[in-house]
C-alpha positions as CSV (number, residue, x, y, z in Angstrom):
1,X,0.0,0.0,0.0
2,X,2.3,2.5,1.0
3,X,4.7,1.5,-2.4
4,X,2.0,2.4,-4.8
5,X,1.6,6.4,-3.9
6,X,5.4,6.6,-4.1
7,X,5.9,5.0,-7.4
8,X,3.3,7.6,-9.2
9,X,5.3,10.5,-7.7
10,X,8.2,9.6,-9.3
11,X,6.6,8.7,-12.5
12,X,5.3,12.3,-12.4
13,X,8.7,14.0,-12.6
14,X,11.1,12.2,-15.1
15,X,10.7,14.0,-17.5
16,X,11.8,16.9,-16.0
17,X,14.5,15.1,-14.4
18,X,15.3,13.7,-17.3
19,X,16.1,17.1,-19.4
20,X,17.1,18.6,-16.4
21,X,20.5,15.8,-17.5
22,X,21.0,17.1,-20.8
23,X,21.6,20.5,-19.6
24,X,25.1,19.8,-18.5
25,X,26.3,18.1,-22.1
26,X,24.3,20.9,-23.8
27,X,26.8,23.8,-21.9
28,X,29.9,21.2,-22.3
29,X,28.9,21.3,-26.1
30,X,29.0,25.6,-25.5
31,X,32.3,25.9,-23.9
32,X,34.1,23.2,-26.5
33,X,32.8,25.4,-29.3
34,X,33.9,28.6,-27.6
35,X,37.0,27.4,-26.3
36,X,38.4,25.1,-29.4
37,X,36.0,25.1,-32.4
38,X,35.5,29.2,-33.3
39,X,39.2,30.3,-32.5
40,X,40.7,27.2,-35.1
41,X,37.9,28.3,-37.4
42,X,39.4,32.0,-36.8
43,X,43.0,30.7,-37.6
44,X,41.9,29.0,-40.8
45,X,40.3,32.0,-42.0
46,X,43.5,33.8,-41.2
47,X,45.8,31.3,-43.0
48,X,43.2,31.4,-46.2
49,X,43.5,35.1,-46.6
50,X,47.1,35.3,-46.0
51,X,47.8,33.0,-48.7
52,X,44.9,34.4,-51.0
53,X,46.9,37.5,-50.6
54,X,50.5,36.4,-51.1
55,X,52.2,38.6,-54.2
56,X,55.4,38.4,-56.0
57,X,58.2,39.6,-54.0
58,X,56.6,38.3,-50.1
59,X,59.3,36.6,-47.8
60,X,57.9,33.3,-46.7
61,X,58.5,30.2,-44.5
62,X,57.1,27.1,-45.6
63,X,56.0,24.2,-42.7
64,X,59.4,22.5,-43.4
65,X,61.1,25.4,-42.6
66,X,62.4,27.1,-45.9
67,X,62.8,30.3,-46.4
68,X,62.4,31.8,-50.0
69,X,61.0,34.5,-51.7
70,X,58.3,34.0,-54.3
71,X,58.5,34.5,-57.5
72,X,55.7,33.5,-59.5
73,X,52.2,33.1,-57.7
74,X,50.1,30.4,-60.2
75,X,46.4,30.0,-60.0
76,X,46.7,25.8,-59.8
77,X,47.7,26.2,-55.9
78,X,51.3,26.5,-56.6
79,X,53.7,29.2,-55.8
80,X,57.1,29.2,-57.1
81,X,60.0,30.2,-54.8
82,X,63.6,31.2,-54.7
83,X,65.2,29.9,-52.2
84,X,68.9,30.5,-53.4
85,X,70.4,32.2,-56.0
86,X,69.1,30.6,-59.6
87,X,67.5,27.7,-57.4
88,X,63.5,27.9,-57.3
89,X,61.3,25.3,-56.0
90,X,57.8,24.8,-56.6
91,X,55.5,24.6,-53.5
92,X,52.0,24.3,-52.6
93,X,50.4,27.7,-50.9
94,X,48.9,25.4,-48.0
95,X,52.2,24.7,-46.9
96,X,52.9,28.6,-46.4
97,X,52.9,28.9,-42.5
98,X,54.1,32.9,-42.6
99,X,54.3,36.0,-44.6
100,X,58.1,37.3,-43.2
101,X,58.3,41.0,-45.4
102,X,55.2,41.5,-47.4
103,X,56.0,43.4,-50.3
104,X,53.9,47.1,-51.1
105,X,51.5,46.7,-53.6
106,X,52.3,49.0,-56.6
């Protein structure tokens, strides 16, 4: 007798209970996005311009650690870059980590 009255109480409020555990993940799932997702999607819009906007003259390093100069931007994702007198090397703008001395546009 006195199970039955106890058992319908509880029945009552699950549901709330049971959102009431989602709201924890949901705010996990808020702080991960602030803290990780928006600032690497920041950076990558960063790289994307800096390398849309590399010119014919710019000192760069490239993610193995050469240091040229470019000399001929192509549109097929390619830059071409001096990286010693009369030696030029083809590389592909994604692997461009910096922009060292941009040059002034004329």
């Amino acid at each position: 007798m006195f199970a039955s009255p106890a058992y319908a109480q509880a029945a009552g409020g699950s549901l709330m209970s049971s959102l009431g555990g989602f709201v924890p993940i949901i705010l996990i799932f808020a702080i991960m996005y602030f803290l990780m997702i928006r600032p690497q999607q920041k950076k990558m819009k960063d790289h994307r311009n800096m390398v849309a906007a590399l010119r014919k003259g710019d000192q760069i390093v490239t993610q193995g650690g050469i240091i040229g100069k470019v000399t001929k931007v192509k549109e097929d994702g390619e830059v071409e870059v001096e990286i010693a007198k009369d030696v030029k090397v083809r590389v592909l703008k994604n692997t461009i980590t910096q922009v060292m001395n941009r040059t002034e546009p004329s």
